[in-house]
PLY file of the C-alpha trace (Angstrom):
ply
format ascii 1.0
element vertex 589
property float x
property float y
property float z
element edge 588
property int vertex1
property int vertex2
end_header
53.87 -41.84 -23.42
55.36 -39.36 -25.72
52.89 -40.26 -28.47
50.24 -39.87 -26.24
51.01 -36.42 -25.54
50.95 -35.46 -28.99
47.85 -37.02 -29.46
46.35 -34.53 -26.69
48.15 -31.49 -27.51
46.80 -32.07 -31.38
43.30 -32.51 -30.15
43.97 -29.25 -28.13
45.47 -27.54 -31.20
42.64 -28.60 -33.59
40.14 -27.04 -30.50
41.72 -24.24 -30.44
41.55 -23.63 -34.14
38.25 -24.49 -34.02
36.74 -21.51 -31.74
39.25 -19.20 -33.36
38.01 -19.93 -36.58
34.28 -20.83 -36.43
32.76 -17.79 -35.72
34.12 -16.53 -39.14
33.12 -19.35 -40.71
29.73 -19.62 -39.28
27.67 -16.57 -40.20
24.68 -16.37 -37.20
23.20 -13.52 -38.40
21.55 -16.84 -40.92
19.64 -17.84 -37.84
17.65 -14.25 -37.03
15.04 -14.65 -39.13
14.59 -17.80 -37.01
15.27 -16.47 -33.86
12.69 -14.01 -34.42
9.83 -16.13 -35.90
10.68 -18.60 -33.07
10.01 -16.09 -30.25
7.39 -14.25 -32.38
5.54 -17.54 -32.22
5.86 -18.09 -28.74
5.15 -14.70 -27.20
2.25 -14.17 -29.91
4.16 -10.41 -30.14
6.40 -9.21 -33.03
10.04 -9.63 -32.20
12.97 -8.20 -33.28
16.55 -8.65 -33.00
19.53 -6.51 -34.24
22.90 -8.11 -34.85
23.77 -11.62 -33.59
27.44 -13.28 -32.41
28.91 -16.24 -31.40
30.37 -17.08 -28.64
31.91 -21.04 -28.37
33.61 -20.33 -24.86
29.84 -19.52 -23.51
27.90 -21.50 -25.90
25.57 -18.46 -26.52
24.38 -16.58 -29.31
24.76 -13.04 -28.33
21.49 -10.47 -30.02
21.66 -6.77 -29.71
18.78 -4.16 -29.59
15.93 -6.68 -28.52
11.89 -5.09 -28.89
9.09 -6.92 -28.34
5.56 -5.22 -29.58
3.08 -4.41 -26.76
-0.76 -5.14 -27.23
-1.80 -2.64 -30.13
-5.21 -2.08 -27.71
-2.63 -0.46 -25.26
0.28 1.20 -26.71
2.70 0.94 -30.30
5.30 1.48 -27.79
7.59 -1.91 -27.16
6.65 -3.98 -24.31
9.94 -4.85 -23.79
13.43 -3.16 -24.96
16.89 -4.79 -24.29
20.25 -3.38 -25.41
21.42 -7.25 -25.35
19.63 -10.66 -25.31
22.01 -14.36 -24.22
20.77 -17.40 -26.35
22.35 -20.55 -24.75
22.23 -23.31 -27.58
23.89 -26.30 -28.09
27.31 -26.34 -29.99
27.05 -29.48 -31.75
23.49 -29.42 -33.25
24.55 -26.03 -34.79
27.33 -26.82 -35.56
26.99 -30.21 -37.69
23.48 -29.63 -38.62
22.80 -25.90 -38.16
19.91 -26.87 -35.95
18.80 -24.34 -32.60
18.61 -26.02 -28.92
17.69 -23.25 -26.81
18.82 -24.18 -23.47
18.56 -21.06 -21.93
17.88 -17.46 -22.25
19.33 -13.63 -20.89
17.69 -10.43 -21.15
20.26 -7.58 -19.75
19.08 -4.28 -18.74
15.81 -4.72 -20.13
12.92 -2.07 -19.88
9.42 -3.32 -19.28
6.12 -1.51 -19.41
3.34 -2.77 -17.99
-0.44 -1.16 -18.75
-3.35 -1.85 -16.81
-6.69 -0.65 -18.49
-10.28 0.37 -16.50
-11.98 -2.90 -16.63
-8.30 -4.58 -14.79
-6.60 -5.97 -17.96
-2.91 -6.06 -18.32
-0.77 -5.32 -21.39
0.30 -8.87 -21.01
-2.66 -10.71 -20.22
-2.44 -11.73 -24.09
1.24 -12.85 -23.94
1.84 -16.16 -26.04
-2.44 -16.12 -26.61
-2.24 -15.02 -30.17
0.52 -16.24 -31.73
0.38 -16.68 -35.55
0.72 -20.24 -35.45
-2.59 -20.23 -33.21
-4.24 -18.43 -35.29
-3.63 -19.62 -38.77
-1.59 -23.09 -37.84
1.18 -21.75 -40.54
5.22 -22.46 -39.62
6.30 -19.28 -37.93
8.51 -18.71 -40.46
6.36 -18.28 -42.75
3.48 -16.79 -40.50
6.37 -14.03 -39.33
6.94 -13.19 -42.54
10.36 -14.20 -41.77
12.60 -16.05 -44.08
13.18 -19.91 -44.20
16.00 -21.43 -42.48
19.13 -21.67 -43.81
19.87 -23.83 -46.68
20.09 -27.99 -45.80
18.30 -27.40 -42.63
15.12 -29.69 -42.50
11.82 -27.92 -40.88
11.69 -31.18 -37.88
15.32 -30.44 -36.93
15.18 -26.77 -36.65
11.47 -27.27 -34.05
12.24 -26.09 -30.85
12.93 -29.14 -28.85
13.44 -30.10 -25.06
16.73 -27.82 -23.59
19.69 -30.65 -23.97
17.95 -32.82 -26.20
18.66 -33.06 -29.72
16.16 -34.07 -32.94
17.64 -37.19 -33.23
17.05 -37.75 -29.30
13.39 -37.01 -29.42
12.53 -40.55 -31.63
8.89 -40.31 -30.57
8.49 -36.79 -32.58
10.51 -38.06 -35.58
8.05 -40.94 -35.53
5.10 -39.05 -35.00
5.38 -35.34 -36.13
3.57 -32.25 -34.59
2.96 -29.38 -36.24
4.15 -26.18 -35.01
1.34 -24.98 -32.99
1.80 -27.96 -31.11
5.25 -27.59 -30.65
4.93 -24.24 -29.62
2.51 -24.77 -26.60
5.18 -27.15 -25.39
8.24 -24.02 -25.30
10.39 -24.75 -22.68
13.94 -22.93 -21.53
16.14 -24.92 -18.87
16.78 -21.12 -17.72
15.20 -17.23 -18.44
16.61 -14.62 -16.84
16.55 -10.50 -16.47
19.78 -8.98 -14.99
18.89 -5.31 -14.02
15.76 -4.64 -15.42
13.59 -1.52 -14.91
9.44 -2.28 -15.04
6.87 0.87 -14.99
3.32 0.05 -13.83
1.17 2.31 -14.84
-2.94 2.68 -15.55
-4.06 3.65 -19.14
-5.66 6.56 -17.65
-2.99 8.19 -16.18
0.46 6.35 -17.57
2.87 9.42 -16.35
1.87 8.57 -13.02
4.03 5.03 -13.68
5.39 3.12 -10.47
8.94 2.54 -11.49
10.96 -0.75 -9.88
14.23 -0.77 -10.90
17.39 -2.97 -10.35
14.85 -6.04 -10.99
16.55 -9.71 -11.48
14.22 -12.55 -12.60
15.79 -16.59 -12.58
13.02 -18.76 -13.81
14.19 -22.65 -14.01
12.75 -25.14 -16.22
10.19 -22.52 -18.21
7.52 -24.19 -19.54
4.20 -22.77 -20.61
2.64 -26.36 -19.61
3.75 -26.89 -16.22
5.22 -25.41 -12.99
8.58 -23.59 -12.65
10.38 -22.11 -9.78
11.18 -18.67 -9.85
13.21 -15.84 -7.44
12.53 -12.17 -7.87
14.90 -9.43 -6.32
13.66 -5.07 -7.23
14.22 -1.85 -5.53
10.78 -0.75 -4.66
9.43 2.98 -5.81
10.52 5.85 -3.47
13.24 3.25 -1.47
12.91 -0.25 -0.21
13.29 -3.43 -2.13
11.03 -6.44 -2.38
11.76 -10.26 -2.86
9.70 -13.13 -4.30
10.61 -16.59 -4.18
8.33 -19.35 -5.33
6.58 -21.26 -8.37
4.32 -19.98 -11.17
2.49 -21.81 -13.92
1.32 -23.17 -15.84
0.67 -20.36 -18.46
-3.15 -19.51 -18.40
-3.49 -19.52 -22.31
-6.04 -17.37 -21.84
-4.82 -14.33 -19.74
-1.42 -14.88 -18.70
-2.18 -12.34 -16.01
-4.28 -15.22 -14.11
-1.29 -17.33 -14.31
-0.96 -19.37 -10.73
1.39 -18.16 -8.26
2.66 -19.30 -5.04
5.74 -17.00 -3.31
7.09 -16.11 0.00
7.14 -12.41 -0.11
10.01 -10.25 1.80
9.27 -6.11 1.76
12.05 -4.07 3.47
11.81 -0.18 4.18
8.97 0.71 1.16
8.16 4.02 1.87
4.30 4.33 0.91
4.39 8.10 0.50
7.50 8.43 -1.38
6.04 5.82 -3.70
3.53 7.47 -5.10
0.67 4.97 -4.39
-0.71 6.92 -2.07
-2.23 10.68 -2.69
0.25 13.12 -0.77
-3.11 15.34 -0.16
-3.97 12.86 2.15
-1.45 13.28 4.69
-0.70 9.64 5.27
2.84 8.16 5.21
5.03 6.05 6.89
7.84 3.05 6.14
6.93 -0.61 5.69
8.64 -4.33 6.43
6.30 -7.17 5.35
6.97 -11.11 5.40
4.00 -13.13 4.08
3.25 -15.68 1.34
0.48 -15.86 -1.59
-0.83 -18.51 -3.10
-3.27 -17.43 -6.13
-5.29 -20.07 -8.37
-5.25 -17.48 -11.07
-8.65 -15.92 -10.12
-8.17 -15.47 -6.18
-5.41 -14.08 -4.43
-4.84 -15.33 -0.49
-2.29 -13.62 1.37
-1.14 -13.66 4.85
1.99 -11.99 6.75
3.17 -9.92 9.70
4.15 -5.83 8.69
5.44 -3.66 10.94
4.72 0.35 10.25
7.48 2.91 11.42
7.14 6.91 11.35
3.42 6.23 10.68
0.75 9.38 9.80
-2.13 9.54 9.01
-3.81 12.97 9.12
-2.42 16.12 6.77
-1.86 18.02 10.41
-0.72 14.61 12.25
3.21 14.17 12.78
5.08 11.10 12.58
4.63 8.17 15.44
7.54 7.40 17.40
6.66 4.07 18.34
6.72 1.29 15.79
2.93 -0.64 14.48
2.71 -4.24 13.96
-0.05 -5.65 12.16
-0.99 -9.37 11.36
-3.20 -9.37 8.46
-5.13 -12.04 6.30
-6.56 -11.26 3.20
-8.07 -12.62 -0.31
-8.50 -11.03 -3.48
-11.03 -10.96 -6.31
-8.30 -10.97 -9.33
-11.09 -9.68 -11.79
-12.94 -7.29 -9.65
-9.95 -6.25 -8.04
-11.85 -6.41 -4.50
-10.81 -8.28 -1.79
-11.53 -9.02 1.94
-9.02 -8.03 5.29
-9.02 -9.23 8.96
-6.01 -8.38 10.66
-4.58 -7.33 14.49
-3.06 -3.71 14.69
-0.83 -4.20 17.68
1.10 -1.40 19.65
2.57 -2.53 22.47
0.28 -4.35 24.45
-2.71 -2.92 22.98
-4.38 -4.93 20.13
-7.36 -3.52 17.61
-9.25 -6.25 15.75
-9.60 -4.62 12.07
-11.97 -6.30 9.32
-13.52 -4.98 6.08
-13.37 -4.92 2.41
-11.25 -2.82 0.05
-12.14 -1.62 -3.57
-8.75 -1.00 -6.58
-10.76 -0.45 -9.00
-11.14 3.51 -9.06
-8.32 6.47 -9.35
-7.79 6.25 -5.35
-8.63 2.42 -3.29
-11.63 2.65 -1.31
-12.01 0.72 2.24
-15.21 0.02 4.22
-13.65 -1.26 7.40
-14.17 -1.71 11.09
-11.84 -1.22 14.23
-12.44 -2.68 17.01
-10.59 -2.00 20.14
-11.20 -2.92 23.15
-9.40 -1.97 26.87
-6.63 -1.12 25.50
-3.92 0.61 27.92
-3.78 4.41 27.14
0.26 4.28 27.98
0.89 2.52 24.60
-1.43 4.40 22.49
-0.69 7.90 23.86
2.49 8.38 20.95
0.06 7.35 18.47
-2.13 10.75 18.62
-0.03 12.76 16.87
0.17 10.37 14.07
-3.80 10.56 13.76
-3.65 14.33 14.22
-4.82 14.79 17.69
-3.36 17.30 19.21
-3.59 17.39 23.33
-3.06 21.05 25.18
0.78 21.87 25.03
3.02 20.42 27.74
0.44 17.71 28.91
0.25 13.75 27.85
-2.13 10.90 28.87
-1.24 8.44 31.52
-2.78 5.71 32.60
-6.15 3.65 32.05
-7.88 2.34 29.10
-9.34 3.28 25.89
-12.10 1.52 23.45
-13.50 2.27 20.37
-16.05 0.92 17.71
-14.55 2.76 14.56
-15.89 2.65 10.90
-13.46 3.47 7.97
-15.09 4.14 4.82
-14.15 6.15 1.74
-11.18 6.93 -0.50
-7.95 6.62 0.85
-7.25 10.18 0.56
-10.68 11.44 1.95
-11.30 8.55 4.48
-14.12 9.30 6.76
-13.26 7.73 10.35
-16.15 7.43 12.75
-17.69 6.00 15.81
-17.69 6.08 19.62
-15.03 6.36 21.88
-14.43 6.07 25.36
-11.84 6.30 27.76
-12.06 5.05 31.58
-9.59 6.03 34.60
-7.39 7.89 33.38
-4.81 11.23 33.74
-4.25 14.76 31.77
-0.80 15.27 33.38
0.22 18.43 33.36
-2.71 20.38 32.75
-4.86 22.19 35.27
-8.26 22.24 34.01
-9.70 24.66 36.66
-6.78 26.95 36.09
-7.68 27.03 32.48
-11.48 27.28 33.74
-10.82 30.26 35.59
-14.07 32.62 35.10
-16.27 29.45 35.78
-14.00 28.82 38.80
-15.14 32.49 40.74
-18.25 30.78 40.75
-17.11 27.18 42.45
-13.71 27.90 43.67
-12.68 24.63 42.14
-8.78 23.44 41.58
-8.07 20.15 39.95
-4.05 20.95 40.49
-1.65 20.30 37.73
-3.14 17.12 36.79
-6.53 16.41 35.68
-7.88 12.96 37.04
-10.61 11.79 34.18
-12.53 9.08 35.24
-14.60 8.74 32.31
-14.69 10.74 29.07
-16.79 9.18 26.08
-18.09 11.18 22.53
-19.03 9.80 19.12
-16.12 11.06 16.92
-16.14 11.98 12.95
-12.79 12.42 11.56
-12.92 13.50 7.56
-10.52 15.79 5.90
-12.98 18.34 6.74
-11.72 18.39 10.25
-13.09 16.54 13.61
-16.44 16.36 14.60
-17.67 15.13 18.43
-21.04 15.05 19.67
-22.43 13.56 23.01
-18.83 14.81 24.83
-20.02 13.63 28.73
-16.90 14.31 30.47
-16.30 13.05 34.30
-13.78 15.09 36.51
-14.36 13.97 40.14
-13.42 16.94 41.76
-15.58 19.08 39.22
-18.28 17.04 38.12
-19.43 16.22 35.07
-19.12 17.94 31.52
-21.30 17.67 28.57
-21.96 18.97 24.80
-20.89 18.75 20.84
-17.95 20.92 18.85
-15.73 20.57 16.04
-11.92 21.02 15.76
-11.12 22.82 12.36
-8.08 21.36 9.99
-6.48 24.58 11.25
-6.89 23.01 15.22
-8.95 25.79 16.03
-11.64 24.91 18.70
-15.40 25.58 18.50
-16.97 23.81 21.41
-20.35 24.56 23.19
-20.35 22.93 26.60
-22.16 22.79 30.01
-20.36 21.68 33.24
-22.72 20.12 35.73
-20.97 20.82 39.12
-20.78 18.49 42.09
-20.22 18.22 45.40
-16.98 20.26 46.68
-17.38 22.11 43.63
-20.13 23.85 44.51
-19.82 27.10 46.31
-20.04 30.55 46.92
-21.68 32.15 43.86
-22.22 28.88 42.06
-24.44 27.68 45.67
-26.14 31.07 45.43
-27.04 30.55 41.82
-28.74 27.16 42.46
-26.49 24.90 40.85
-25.91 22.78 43.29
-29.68 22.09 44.58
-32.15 19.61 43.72
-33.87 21.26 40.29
-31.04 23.39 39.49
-30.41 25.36 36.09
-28.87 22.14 34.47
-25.22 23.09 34.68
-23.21 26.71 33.48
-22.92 26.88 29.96
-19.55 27.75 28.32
-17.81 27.89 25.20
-14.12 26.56 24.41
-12.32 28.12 21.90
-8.55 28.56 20.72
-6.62 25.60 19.52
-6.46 21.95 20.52
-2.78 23.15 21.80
-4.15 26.21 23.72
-7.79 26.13 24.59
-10.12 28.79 25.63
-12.91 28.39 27.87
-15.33 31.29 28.10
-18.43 31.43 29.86
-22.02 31.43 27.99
-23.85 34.22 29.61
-26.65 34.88 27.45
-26.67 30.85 27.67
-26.61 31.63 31.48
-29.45 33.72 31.44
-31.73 31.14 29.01
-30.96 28.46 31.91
-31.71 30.43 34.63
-29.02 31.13 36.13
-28.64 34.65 35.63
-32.70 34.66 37.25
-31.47 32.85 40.82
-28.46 34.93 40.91
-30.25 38.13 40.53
-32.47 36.87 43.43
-29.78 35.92 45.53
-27.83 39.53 45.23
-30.90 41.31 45.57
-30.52 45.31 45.68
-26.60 44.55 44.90
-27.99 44.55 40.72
-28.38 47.99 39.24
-31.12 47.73 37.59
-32.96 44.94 38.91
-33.57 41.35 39.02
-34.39 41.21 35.33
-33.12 43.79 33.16
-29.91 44.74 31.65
-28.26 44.97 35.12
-28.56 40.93 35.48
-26.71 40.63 31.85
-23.68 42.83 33.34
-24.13 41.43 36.79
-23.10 38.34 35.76
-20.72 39.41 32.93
-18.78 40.39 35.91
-18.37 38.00 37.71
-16.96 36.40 34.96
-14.35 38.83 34.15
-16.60 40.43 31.19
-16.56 44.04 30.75
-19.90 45.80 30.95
-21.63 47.04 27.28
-21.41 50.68 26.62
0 1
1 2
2 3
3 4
4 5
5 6
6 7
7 8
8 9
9 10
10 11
11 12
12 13
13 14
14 15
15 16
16 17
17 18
18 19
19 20
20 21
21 22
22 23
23 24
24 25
25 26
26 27
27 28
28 29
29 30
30 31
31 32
32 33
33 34
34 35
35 36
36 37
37 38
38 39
39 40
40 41
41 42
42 43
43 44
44 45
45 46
46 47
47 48
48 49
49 50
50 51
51 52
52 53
53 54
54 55
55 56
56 57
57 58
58 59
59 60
60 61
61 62
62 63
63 64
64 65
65 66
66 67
67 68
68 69
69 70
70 71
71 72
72 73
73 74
74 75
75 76
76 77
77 78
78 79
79 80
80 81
81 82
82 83
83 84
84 85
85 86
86 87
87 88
88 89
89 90
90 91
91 92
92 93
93 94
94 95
95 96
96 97
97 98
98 99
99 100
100 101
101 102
102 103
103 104
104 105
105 106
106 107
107 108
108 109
109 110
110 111
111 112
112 113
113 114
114 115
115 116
116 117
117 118
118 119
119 120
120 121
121 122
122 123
123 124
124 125
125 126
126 127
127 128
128 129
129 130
130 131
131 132
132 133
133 134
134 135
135 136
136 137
137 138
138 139
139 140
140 141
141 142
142 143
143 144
144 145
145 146
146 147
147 148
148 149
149 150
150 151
151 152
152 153
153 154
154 155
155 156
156 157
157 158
158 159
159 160
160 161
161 162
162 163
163 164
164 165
165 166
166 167
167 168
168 169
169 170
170 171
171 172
172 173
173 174
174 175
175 176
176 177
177 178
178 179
179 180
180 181
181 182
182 183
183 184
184 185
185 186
186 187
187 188
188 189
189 190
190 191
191 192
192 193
193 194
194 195
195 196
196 197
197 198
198 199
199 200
200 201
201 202
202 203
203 204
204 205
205 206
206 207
207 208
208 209
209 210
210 211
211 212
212 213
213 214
214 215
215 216
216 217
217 218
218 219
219 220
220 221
221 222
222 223
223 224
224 225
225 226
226 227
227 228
228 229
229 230
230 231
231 232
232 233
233 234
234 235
235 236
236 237
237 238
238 239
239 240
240 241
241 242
242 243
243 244
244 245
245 246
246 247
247 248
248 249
249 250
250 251
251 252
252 253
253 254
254 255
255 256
256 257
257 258
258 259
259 260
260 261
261 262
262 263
263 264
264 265
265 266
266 267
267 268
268 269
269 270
270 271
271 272
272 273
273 274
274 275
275 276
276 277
277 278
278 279
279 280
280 281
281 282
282 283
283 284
284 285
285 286
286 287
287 288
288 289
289 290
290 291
291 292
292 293
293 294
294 295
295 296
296 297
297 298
298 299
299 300
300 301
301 302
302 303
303 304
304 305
305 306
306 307
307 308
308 309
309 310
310 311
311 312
312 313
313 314
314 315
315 316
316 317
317 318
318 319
319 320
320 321
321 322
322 323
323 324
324 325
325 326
326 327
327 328
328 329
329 330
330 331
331 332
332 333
333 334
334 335
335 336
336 337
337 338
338 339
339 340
340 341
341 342
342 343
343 344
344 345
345 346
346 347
347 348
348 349
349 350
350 351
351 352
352 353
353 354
354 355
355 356
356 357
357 358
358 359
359 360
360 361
361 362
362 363
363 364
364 365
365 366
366 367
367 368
368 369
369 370
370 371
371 372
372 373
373 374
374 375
375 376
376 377
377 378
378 379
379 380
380 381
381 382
382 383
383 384
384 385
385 386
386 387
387 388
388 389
389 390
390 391
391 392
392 393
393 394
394 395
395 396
396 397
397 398
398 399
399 400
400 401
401 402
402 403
403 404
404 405
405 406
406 407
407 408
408 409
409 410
410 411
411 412
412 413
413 414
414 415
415 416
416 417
417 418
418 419
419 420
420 421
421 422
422 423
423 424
424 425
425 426
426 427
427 428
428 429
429 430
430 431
431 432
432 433
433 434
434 435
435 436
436 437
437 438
438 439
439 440
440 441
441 442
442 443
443 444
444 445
445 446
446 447
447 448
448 449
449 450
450 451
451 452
452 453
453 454
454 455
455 456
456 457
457 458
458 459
459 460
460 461
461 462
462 463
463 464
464 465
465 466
466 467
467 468
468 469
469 470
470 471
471 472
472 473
473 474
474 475
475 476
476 477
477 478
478 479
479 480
480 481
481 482
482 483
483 484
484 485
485 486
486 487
487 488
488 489
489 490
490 491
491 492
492 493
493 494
494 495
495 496
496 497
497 498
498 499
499 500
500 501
501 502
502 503
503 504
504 505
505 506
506 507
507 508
508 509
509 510
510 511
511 512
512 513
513 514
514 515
515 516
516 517
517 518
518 519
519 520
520 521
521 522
522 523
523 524
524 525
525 526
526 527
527 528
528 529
529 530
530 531
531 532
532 533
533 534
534 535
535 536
536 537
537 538
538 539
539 540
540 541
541 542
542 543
543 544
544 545
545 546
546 547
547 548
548 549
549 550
550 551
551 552
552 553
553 554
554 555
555 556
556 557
557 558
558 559
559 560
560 561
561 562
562 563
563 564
564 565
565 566
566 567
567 568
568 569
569 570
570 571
571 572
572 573
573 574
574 575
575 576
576 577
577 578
578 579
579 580
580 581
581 582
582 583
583 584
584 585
585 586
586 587
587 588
């Protein structure tokens, strides 16, 4: 028993010696000309490495000050710095035959830039495409410009093999050679990953306008240009948030690695699209994002699908923020090389539910959408703390209540000067808290109509422009019961300032005293008293028309119906200040 124990603690001596010792004996740095031609080869970009150490307790070559060369057609800048690069190998190969098993590999804090060009090309698309092996079917040693392996280390035994397998357990390439090239195609790490990497995405055109994710951690299993491998993402998001992939890729496209396949589940959590950057702050728009969907892209097409809900949403320069929360289910597929795609989706609030569908355009400085919304009957309670967020602004103090709205909405343009138009119409509903014949005052001396602090709207329906140039709405036909009907076209400025040019057709107990003496109310009346509203959308204006008066006719039956009461007569100057004031309108000097 005793010997035994002697035995073991000898064996545990000799060990111990061993790692003590070894990396001293064992000089590393022998294998960076290696290293580098190795991964040179593969990635078909220079590499370099700084200094490299051992570590026996890890089983990992440690390299400092990692750069590998970007595509000279996009920058001389590295594609990728790292202040320290893990190279898991196998101890005994290296050890008693100096040969490299990669079995996995660590990037730590690395930097990544990634360049997208006009025509949609990546900086990387050419990753492991043109590697010097490829080209000229030379050892990458020697292709590198690199130096030879060590001394006593034969070319076969120091080929990249299969993670955990030595030279002498791959009999089949001993017995039938492959030349580097070949071996090259066939690269494959047990494990790659990133700890805390930063990546900017940026366009050629404008690179200082970079999207930067930071905090990113990659874990890719089995790596293999030839096949399929599992991979998990984790990355803060630009402006806040964070985003998480997890799914397969591969294999490589050796053509474009940029078309490589993907499928991934895809988890968003509070990216803030306006802090971001990716959209235009000119454009008013904001709000915060949570997405959970999937992809599944062939290399060429992208399909997505998910549920995203939108909180604090605006978007209009003079909008405010929406306090209710936007859900959206959304299908989509994209054109990887035209960078086009299609998009049918629900926008839900509440119980109200929009059908959008369209196409949308990446290609240019700002995406541009040619959609449709379609909503239907949807109830005006849910939508009402939406306006705001679109910029419509409703007199101060009052709110809609009640009924329905639809609308047949196109959305073209850039997303920054999107052009929002098409009819809209809502049906039985209420303007609490404003008094619309208070606020019609002049026009009411000549009904005596009150439509008390709420305004009943039975119908209201106008083809509406919205642009960045302000609102634009044209065939207004308005429907108070107890006033009548209201008509006409007028714009509302970015400012909210009101120019309107309207005509309110009065009916039944609306019509009255003057407004019964001026004909309104008969059978072939005047068509209605013209008026203008003015003001703000907060505080409108309405003030009569009365040259428009006068052109309709109504100044003509009123000047009949006073008679000898007009200075001046029926039809000169005295009807013009007759029936200024009776409006409230001080006569000319």
């Amino acid at each position: 028993m005793k010997r035994a124990l002697k035995i073991v603690a000898i064996v545990i001596a000799v060990l111990i010696v061993i790692v003590l010792v070894l990396p001293f004996v064992v000089n590393v740095n022998d294998y960076r000309p290696r290293i580098e031609s190795e991964l040179t080869n593969a990635l078909g970009r220079n590499v370099t490495v700084g200094n490299l150490s051992l570590s026996l307790w890890s089983g990992s070559l440690t390299a400092d000050n990692i750069a590998i060369a970007d595509d000279p057609s996009f920058s001389k800048s590295p594609f990728i710095k790292a202040q320290k690069l893990d190279v898991g190998v196998e101890l005994l190969p290296l050890i008693l035959s100096k040969t490299i098993h990669i079995t996995n590999l660590t990037l730590t804090d690395p930097q990544v830039n990634l360049l997208r060009d006009r025509s949609g090309k990546w900086n990387f698309s050419t990753l492991g495409a043109a590697s010097p092996t490829k080209k000229t079917g030379a050892s990458p040693a020697s292709s590198a410009g690199q130096a030879a392996p060590p001394s006593g280390t034969e070319a076969k035994k120091t080929s990249p093999a299969t993670p955990g397998r030595s030279a002498a357990q791959n009999p089949n390439e001993a017995a039938n050679p492959k030349s580097e090239s070949s071996v090259e195609q066939n690269l494959s790490v047990g494990k790659l990953s990133i700890k805390g990497g930063q990546i900017s995405v940026a366009d050629t055109k404008a690179p200082a306008k970079a999207h930067v994710y930071k905090n990113v951690d990659l874990t890719v299993k089995n790596f293999s240009y030839s096949s399929q491998f599992p991979f998990t993402l984790t990355a803060d998001l630009p402006g806040g948030g964070n985003a998480k992939l997890d799914g397969a890729g591969g294999p490589i496209n050796s053509t474009d690695a940029s078309m490589t396949p993907l499928q991934a589940k895809i988890n968003v959590k509070g990216f803030d699209f306006a802090a971001s950057g990716f959209v235009d702050p000119s454009s008013g728009m904001s709000g915060v994002a949570n997405f959970d969907g999937t992809i599944d892209s062939n290399g060429t097409q992208a399909k997505s699908n998910g549920d995203a809900t939108l909180d604090r949403l605006k978007l209009s320069p003079k909008g405010a923020p929406a306090q209710r929360t936007v859900d959206m289910k959304y299908q989509t597929t994209y054109e990887m090389e035209k960078q086009t795609g299609q998009l049918q989706g629900d926008v839900i609030v509440g119980k109200a539910v929009a059908k959008l569908t369209g196409t949308y355009d990446l290609q240019g400085d700002s995406p541009v959408l040619h959609l449709k919304l379609n909503a239907d009957n949807m109830p005006v309670d849910d939508l009402e703390t939406l306006l705001p967020a679109l910029g419509v602004t409703l007199p101060s103090g009052s709110s809609l209540q009640g009924g329905t709205l639809s609308a047949d909405m196109t959305i073209n343009g850039p997303v920054d000067k999107l052009v929002i138009a098409g009819p809209v119409k809502l049906v039985n509903t209420k303007l609490h808290g404003f008094d619309l014949g208070s606020k019609m005052s002049a026009i009411s001396m000549l009904s005596g109509v009150k439509t008390g602090s709420d305004t009943a709207i039975q119908n209201f329906s106008a083809n509406v422009r919205v642009a960045p140039t302000g609102i634009q709405t044209e065939n207004v036909n308005l429907v108070v019961p107890s006033l009548g009907t209201v008509t006409g076209n007028g714009t509302v400025s970015p400012s909210n300032a009101l120019d309107y040019k309207m005509k309110a057709n009065l009916s039944g107990g609306a019509v009255g005293g003057v407004s019964s003496l001026a004909g309104i109310g008969s059978k072939g009346a005047s068509g209605g008293i013209p008026f203008f509203i003015q003001g703000t959308a907060s505080d409108p204006k309405f003030v009569p028309d009365v040259k428009g008066m006068l052109s309709s006719g109504i100044g003509k039956n009123l000047g009949k119906g006073l008679g000898s009461q007009i200075p001046g007569g029926q039809n000169g100057q005295g009807v013009v200040d007759a029936v200024g004031g009776l409006f409230g309108k001080k006569k000319p000097k």
